[in-house]
C-alpha positions in Angstrom: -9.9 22.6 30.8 -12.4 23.4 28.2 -12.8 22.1 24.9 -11.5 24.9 23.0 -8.1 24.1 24.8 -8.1 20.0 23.9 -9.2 21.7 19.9 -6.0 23.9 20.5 -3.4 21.1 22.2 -5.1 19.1 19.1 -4.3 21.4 16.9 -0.4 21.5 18.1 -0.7 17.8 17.5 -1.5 18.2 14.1 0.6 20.7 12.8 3.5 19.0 14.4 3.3 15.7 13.3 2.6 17.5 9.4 5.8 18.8 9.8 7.1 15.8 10.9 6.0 14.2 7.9 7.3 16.9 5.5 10.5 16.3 6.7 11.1 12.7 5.9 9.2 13.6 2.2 11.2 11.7 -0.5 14.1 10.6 2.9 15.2 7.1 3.2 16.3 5.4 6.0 20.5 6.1 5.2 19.3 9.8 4.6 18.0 10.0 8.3 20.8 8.4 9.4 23.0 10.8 8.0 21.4 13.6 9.1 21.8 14.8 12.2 19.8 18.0 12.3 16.6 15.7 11.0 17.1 13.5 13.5 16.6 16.5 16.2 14.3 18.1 14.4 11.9 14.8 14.5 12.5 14.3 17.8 11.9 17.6 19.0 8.5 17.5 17.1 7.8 13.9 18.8 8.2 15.8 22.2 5.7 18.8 21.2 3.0 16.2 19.5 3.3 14.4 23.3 3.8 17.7 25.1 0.6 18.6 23.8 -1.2 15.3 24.2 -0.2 15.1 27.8 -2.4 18.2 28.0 -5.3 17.0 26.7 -8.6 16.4 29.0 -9.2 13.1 30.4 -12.4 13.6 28.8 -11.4 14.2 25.3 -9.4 11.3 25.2 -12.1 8.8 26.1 -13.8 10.6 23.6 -11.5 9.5 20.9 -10.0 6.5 22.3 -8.7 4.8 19.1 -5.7 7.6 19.6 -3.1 5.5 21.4 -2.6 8.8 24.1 -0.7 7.0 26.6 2.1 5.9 24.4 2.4 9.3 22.5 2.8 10.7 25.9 5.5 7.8 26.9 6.9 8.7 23.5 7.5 12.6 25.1 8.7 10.8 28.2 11.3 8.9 27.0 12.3 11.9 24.8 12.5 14.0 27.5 14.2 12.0 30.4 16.5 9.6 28.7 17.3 11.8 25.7 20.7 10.1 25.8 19.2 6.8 25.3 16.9 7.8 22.2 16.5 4.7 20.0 16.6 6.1 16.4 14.6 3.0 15.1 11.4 4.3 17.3 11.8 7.8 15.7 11.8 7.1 12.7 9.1 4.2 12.6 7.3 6.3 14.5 7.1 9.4 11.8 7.0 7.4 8.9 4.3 4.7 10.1 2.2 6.5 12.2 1.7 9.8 12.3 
């Protein structure tokens, strides 16, 4: 993998989680709640943002090692395999806090 692919799984990263962040602009908790197309939508984006961090080099990640990399690829992991088991609470801390 070069470094212009970690710059463009990066890059996915960081478009994603702005979106992610638009979308709960001015949204409370009981709005989230209520709204189930949100609620996909942030969890979809959660899955790209650790989608594309599962891609990143080995390398890159050491080289930025602040990022917690493991858990936003567990976060597309649980996403992904037990998506009937999604705990809402996780989303949206997870948006709101630390993106």
């Amino acid at each position: 993998m070069t470094q212009r692919d970690d710059r463009v799984y990066v890059g996915h990263m960081i478009d994603m989680a702005n979106k992610a962040i638009d979308f709960v602009e001015g949204v409370d908790r009981e709005d989230f709640d209520n709204n189930e197309l949100l609620r996909l939508s942030l969890t979809h984006l959660l899955q790209v943002i650790g989608e594309a961090a599962r891609r990143v080099s080995p390398d890159f990640c050491s080289a930025y090692p602040t990022i917690p990399w493991k858990a936003v690829v567990g976060m597309r992991s649980k996403v992904v395999h037990d998506y009937l088991d999604v705990d809402e609470d996780v989303v949206w801390d997870t948006v709101k806090n630390d993106l």
